[in-house]
C-alpha positions in Angstrom: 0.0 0.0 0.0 1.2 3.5 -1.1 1.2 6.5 1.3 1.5 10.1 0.7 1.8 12.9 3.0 -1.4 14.5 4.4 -2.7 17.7 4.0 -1.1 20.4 6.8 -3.8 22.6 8.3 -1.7 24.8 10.0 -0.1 22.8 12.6 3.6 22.7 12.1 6.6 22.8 14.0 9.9 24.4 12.4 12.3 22.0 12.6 15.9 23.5 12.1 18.1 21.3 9.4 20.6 21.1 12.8 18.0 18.4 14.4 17.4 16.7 10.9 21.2 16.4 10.4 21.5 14.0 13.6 18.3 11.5 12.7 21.0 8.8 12.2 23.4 10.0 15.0 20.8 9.8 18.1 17.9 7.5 19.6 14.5 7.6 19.4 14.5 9.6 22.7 16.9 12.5 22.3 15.4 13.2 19.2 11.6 13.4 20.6 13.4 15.5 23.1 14.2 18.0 20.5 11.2 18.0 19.0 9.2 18.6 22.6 11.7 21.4 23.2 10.9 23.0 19.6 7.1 23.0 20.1 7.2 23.8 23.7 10.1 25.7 24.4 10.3 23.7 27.9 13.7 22.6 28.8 13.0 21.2 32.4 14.3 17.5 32.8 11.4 16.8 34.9 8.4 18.3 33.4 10.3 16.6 30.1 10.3 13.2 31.6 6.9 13.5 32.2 5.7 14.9 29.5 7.7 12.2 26.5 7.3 9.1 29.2 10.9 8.5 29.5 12.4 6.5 32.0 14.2 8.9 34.2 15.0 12.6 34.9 18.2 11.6 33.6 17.1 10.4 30.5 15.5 13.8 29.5 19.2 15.3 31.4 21.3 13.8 28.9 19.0 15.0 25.9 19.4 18.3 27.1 23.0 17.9 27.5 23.1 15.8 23.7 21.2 19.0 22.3 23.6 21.9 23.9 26.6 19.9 22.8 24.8 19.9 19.4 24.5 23.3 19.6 20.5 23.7 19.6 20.7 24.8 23.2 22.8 27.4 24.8 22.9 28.0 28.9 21.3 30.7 30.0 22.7 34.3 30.9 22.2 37.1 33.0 20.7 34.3 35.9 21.5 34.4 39.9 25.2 34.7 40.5 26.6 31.1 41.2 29.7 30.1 42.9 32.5 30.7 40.3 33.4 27.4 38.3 36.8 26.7 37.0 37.5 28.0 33.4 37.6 24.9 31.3 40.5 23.8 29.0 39.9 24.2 25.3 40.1 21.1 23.4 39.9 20.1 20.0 38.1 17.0 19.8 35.5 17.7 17.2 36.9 15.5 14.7 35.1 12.4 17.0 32.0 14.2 15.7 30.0 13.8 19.4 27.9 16.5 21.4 28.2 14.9 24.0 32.3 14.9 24.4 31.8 18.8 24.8 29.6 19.2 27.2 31.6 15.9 29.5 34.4 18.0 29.4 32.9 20.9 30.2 30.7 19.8 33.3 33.5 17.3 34.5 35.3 20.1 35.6 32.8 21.9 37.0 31.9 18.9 39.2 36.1 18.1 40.2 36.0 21.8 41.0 39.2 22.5 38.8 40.7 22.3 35.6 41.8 19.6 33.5 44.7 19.2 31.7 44.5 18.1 28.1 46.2 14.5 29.1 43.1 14.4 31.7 40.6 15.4 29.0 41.5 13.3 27.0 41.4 10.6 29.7 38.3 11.2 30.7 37.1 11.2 26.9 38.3 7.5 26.5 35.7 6.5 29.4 33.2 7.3 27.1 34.2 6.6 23.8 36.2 3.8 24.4 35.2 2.1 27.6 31.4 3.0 26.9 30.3 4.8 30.1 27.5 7.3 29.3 28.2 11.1 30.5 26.2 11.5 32.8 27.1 8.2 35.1 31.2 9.9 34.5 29.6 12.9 36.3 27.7 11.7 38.5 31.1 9.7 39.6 33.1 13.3 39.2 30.4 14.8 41.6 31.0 11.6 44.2 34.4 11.8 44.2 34.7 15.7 44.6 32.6 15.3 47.6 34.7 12.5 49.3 38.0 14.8 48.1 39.4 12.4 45.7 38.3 14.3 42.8 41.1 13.1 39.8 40.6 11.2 36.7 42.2 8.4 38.0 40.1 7.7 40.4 37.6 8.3 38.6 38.5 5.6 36.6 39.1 3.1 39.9 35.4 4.0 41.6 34.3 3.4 38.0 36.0 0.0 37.6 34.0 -0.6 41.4 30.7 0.4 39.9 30.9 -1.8 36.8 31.2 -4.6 39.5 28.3 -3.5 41.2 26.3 -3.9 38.3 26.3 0.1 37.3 25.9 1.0 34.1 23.4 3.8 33.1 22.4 6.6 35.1 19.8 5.0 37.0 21.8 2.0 38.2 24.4 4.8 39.3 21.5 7.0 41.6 20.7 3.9 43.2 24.7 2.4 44.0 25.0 6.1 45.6 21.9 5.6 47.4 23.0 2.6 48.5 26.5 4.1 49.4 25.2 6.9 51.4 22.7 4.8 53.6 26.1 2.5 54.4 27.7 5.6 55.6 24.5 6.3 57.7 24.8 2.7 59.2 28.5 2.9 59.2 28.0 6.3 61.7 25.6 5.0 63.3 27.6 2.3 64.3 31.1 4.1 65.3 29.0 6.2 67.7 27.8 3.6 69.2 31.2 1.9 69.6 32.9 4.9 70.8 34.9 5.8 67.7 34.5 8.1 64.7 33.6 6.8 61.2 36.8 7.3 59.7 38.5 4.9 62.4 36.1 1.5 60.9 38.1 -0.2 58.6 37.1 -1.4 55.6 36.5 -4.9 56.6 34.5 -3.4 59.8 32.6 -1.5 57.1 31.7 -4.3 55.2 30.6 -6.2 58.0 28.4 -3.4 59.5 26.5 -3.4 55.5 26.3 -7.1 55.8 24.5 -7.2 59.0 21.7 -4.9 57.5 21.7 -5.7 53.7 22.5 -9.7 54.2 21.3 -10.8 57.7 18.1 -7.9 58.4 19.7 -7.0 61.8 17.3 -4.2 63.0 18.9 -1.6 65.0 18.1 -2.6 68.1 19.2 -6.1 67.7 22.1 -4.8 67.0 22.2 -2.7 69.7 21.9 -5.8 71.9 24.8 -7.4 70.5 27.2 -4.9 71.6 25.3 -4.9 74.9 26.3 -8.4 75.0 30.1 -7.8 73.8 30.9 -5.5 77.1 34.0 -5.0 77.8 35.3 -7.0 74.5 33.7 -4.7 72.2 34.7 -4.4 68.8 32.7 -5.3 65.4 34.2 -8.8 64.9 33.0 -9.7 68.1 29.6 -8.2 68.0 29.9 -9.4 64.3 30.1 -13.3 65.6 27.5 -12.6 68.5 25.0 -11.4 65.3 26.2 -14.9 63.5 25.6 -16.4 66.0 22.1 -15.5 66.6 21.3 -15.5 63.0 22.2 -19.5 63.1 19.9 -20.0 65.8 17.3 -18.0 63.7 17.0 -15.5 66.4 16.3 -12.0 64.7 14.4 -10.3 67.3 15.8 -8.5 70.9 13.2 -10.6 72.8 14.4 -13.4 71.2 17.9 -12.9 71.7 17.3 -12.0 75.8 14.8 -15.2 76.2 18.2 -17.2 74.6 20.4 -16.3 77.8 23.8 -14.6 77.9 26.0 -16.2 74.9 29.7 -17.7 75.8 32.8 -18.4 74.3 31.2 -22.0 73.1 28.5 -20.3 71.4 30.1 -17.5 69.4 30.2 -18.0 65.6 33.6 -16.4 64.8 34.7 -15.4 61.6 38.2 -16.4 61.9 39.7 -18.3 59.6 41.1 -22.6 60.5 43.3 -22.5 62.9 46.4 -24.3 62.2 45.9 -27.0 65.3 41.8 -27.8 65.5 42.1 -29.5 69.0 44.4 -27.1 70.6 42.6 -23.9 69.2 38.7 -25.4 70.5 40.5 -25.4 73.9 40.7 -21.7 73.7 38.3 -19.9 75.1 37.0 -17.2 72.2 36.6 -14.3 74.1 40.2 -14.0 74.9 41.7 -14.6 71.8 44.0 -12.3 70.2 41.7 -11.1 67.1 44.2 -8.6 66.0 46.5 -11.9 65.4 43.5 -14.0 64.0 42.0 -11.7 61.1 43.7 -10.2 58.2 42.1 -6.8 57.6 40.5 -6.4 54.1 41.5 -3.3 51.9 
């Protein structure tokens, strides 16, 4: 069956040769994005994401950020005085023929707080092109690290490496690792204050224990709270970490459960040290006064 166009009544949209030019360069999203942002004028990201049905703010974020690189968008002038961002370095790297490298170098600095060097750039360009992160997760990473003050490409790179472990890929998998990440360092200070110590003391295989007790086991905060109760004057997170094993063999996950169970003892601590070398002479031992320092290897 043939088609032909149908009569116009009137109800156009001007659509500048710049969008037609990138029909075979973009997805079906970023170029609806252009087109809402023609008949509209709206350049929210939320009102956007509404508005098309895509899947995220981020989704309509990166359009934007596609489009300004493209050069249908410009930022605004003349709006409320923000802090001053660093100048960014001039690069040439239009001959990789991508919006979207402009505007990553660009806002990369502004996230790191300074300016990069054209080694960095150029670093930080490969991530994208040739390791195949999208832009906005390698600024969302820029904006973590420049909070915890490690803000350089290389680690960059490392925490990246991390996420792609994790399972991080696009921009929503990225919101939800740092939402996970920022309710571990909620647990993580919740847990130092109640041992006596500041965060930045745990080490990292105290801070992997304290996620594990929440995210693997379902200790509540109170039952936690009991176990170091029960550690007294032995407190430390591997030994409330093997009163909390213990309890979670005995399928106790409840503080009246735990208190109806009686006080625990060396016999009934589930420890997470390693074999000892001599099975009979270590079960002689009683657990509470080992030396733990000499027992566990501490992880990274």
């Amino acid at each position: 069956m043939a088609y032909k166009l149908a009569e116009l009544h009137g109800d156009t949209v001007a659509v500048p040769q710049l969008v037609l030019a990138h029909l075979t360069q973009t997805d079906g999203n970023t170029m609806r994005a252009a087109l809402y942002i023609l008949q509209t004028g709206d350049t929210d990201p939320h009102t956007m994401a509404r508005a098309l049905g895509l899947p995220s703010v981020e989704a309509a974020r990166r359009a934007l950020q596609y489009w300004a690189g493209a050069g249908l968008l410009e930022k605004e002038r003349g709006t409320a005085a923000a802090p001053a961002a660093p100048t960014p370095k001039k690069l040439d790297l239009a001959s990789l023929n991508d919006p979207f490298i402009a505007v990553l170098c660009e806002e990369s600095q502004t996230a790191l707080g300074k300016a990069l060097s054209r080694s960095e750039l150029m670093k930080l360009v490969t991530l994208y092109t040739e390791d195949g992160w999208q832009p906005d997760v390698i600024l969302l990473c820029c904006a973590e690290l420049a909070r915890r003050k490690h803000g350089t490409i290389a680690a960059v790179a490392r925490e990246l490496t991390r996420w792609r472990e994790d399972g991080v890929e696009t921009g929503e998998d990225a919101e939800r690792y740092l939402r996970k990440v920022k309710q571990r360092e909620e647990w993580c200070a919740d847990a130092a204050a109640q041992f006596g110590i500041t965060p930045d003391k745990l080490t990292g295989w105290e801070r992997k224990a304290i996620a594990r007790w929440h995210e693997e086991w379902g200790a509540c905060a109170e039952l936690i709270g009991e176990a170091i109760l029960r550690a007294g004057d032995k407190l430390s997170v591997r030994y409330v970490d093997g009163i909390l094993r213990a309890w979670r063999a005995q399928g106790i996950t409840t503080v009246a459960a735990a208190r109806g169970q009686g006080q625990l003892n060396g016999s009934n601590i589930l420890t997470t040290a390693r074999p000892a070398a001599s099975p009979a002479a270590s079960a002689q031992k009683d657990l509470f006064n080992r030396d733990w320092a000499a027992v566990f290897d501490e992880e990274g």
